[in-house]
C-alpha positions as CSV (number, residue, x, y, z in Angstrom):
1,X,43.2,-5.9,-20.6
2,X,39.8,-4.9,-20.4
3,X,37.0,-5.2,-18.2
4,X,33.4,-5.5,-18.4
5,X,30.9,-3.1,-16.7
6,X,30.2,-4.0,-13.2
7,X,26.4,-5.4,-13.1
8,X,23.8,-2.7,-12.4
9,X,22.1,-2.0,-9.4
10,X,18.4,-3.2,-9.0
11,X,16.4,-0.7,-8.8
12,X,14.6,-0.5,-5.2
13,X,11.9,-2.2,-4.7
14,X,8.6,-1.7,-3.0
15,X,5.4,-3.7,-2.4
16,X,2.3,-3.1,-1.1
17,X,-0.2,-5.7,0.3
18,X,-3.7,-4.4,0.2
19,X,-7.0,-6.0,0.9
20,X,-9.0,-4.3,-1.1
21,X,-8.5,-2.3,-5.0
22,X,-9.1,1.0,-3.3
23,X,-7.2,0.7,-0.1
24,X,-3.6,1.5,-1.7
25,X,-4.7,4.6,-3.7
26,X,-6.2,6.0,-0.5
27,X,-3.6,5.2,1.8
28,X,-0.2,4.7,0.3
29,X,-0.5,6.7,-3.2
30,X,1.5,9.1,-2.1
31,X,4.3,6.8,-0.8
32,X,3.8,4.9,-4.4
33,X,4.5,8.1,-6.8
34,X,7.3,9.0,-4.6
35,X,9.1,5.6,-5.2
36,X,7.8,5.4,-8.7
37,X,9.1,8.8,-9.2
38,X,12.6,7.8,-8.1
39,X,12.6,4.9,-10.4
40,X,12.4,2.3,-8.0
41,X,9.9,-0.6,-8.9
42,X,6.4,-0.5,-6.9
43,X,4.3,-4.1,-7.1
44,X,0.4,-3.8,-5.3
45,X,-0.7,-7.2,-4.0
46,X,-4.5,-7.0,-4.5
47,X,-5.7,-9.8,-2.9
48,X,-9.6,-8.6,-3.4
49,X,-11.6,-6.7,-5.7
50,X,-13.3,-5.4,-2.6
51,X,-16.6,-6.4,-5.0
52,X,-18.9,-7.3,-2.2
53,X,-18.3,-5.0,0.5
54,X,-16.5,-2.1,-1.0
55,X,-18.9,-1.4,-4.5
56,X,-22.4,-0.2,-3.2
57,X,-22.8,2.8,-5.7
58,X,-22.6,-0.2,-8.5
59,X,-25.0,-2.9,-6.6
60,X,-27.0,-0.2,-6.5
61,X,-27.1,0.9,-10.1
62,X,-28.0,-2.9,-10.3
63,X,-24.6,-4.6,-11.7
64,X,-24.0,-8.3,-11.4
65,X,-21.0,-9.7,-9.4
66,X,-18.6,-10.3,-12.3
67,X,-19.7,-7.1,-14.0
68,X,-18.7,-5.5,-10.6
69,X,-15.4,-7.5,-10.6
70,X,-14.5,-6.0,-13.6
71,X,-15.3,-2.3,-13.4
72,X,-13.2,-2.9,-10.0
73,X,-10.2,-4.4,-12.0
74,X,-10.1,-1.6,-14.3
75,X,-10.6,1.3,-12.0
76,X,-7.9,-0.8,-9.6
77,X,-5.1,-0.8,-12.7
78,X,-5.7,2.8,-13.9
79,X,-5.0,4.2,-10.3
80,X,-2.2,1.5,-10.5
81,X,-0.5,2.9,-14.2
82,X,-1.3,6.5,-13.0
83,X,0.9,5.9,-9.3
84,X,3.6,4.4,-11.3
85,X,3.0,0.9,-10.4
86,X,1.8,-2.7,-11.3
87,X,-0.6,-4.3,-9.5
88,X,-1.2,-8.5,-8.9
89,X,-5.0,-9.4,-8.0
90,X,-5.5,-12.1,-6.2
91,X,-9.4,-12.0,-6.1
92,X,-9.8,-14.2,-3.3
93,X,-12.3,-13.0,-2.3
94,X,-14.0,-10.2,0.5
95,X,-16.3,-10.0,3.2
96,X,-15.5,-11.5,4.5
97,X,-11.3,-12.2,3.2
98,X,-10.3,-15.6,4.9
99,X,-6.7,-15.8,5.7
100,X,-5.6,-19.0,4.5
101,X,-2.6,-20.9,3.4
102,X,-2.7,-21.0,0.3
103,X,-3.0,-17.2,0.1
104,X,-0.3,-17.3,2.1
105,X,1.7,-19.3,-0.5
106,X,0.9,-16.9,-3.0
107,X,2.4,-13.5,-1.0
108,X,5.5,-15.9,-0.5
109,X,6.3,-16.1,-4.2
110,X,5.5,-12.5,-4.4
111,X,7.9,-11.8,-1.8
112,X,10.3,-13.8,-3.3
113,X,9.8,-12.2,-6.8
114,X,9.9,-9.0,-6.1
115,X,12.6,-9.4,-3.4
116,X,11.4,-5.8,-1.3
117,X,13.4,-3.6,0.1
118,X,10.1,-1.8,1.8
119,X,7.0,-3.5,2.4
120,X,3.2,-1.2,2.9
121,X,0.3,-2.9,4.6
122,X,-2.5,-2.4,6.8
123,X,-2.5,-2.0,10.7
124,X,-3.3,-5.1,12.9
125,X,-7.0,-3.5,14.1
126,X,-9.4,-2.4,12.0
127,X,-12.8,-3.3,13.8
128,X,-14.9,-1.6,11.0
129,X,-13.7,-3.8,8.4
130,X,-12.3,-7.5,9.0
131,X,-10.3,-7.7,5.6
132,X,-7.8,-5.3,7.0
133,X,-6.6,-7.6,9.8
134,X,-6.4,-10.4,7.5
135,X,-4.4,-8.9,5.1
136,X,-2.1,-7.7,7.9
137,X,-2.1,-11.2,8.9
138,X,-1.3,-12.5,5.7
139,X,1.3,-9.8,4.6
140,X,3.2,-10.0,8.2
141,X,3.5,-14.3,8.2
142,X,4.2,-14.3,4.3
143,X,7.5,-11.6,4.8
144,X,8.5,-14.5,7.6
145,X,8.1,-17.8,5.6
146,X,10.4,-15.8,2.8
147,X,12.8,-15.6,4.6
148,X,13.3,-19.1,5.6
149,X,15.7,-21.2,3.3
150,X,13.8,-24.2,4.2
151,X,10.4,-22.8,3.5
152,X,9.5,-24.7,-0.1
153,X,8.3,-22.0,-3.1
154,X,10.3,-20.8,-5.7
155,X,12.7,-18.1,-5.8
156,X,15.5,-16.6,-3.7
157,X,14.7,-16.0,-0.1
158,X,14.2,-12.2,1.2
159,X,15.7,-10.8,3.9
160,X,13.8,-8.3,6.5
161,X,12.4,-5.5,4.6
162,X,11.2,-2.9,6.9
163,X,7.1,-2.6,7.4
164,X,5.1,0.6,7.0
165,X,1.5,0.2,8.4
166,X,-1.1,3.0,6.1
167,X,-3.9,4.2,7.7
168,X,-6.8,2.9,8.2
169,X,-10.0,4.7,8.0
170,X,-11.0,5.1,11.4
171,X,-7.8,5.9,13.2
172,X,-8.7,6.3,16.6
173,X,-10.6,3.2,17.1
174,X,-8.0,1.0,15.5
175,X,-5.1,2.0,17.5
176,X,-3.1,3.9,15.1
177,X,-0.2,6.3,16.1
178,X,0.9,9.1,13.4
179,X,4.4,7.8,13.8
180,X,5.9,8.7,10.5
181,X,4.7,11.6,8.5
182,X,5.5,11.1,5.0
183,X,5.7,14.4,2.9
184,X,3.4,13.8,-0.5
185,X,3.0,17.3,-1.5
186,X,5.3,16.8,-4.8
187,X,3.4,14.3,-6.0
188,X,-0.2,15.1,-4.4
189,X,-1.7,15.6,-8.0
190,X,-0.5,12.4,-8.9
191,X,-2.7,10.8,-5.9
192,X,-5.8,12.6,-6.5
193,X,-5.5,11.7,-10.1
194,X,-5.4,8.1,-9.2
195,X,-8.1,8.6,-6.5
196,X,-10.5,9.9,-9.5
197,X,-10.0,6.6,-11.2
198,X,-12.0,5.2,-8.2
199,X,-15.4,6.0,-9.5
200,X,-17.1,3.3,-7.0
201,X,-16.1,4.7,-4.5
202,X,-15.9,8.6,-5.1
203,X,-18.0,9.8,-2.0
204,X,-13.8,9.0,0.0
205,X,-12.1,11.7,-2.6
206,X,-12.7,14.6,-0.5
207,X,-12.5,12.3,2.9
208,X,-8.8,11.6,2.0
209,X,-8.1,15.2,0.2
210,X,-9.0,16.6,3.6
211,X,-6.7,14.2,5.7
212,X,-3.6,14.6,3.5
213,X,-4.2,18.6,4.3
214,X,-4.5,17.4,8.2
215,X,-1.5,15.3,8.3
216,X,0.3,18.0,6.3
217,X,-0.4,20.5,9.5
218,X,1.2,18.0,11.6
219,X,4.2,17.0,9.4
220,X,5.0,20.7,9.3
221,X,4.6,21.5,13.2
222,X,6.8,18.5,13.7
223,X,9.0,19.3,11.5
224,X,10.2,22.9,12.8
225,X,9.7,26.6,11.7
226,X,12.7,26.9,9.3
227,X,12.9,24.3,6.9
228,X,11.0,26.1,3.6
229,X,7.9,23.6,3.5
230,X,5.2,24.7,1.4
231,X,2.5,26.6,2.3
232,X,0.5,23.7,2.3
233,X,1.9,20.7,2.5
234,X,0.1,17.5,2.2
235,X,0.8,14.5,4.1
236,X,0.4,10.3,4.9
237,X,1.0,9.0,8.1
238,X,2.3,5.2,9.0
239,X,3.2,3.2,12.0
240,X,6.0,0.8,12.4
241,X,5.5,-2.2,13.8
242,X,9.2,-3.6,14.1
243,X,12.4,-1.4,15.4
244,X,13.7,1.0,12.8
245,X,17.5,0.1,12.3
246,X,20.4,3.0,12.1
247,X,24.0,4.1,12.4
248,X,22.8,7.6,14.3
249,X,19.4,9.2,15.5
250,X,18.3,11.5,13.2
């Protein structure tokens, strides 16, 4: 008698809901190349182009709004392909982004599709920059309504993927705690490889350089003396929003 191979496992699955086509190379490109690196399956959630508010270097070389749509795209899906990742734009739109429903619809199937076992987004408070907060908005309610059999949309329903808050640009005044370091130093020149394909915005490639080297000092301190990091070790840092679940505290 003979049996047929057991049905593989799905790879792991990660998405990222961003407001803007920088905002996930900056703040999650690390934690991207590190899943993409493992084989697990990363999908961005673009919901702007971040044409308006995001772009000045090209409304000031005098581009038009489609033209600056486009070179946003582009720049957006190389960084994208160089993570390791595919990204989904949404273009709906930014400063201001309007949370809406049928936005919200739209993450839903996305949920749905790509069915995550960890989910990236921005922090609730962001008073620099609106978008943020509405994407958090957006990201949080659409991983709720996915979860609900009764909730109409197609696909399977998800179940409660844990939530990683990035971080923003202005820590301190949007009330973000370093509450996980995440170790990117393996995969650092993958990041600042995708952060060069973000010519619009290349006066943040050193900004961000710098604070993976600062959150590297603190990942090792925390860490302890005696575990063989690096010399330098570079570094992202996240928040939690919900309770992290475990069988022992480690």
């Amino acid at each position: 008698m003979t049996h047929g191979n057991p049905p593989a496992t799905p790879p792991r699955s990660t998405l990222v809901v961003t407001a803007h086509a920088g905002d996930f190379v900056w703040r999650a490109g690390g934690a991207i190349a590190l899943a993409a690196a493992r084989g697990e399956k990363v999908t961005i959630a673009c919901l702007t182009f971040g044409e308006r508010g995001e772009s000045a270097k090209a409304w000031r070389e005098g581009r038009k709004l489609d033209e600056i749509k486009a070179i946003r795209r582009d720049e957006a899906e190389r960084a994208a392909a160089t993570l390791g990742a595919k990204v989904r734009f949404f273009d709906a739109g930014d400063y201001p982004l309007i949370a809406t429903p049928e936005l919200t619809d739209r993450l839903v199937e996305v949920y749905r599709d790509t069915q995550p076992d960890v989910v990236l987004t921005h922090p609730v408070e962001d008073p620099y920059n609106g978008d943020h907060p509405a994407a958090n908005r957006m990201a949080l309610e659409a991983r709720v309504l996915a979860q609900a059999i009764g909730y109409p949309g197609p696909g399977e329903i998800i179940g409660a993927p844990p939530v990683f808050y990035f971080e923003p640009h202005q820590p301190e005044m949007s009330g973000f705690r370093p509450e996980v370091l995440l170790d990117i130093t393996e995969v650092w020149d993958t990041k600042r490889k995708a952060m060069e394909c973000l010519g619009a915005q290349r006066h943040l490639w050193d900004y961000y350089t710098d604070l993976a080297v600062r959150r590297g000092v603190q990942l090792k301190r925390n860490a302890g003396p005696n575990l063989g990091l690096p010399h330098q070790t570079l570094a992202e840092a996240y928040m939690r929003p919900y309770p992290q679940i475990a069988k022992e505290l480690a």
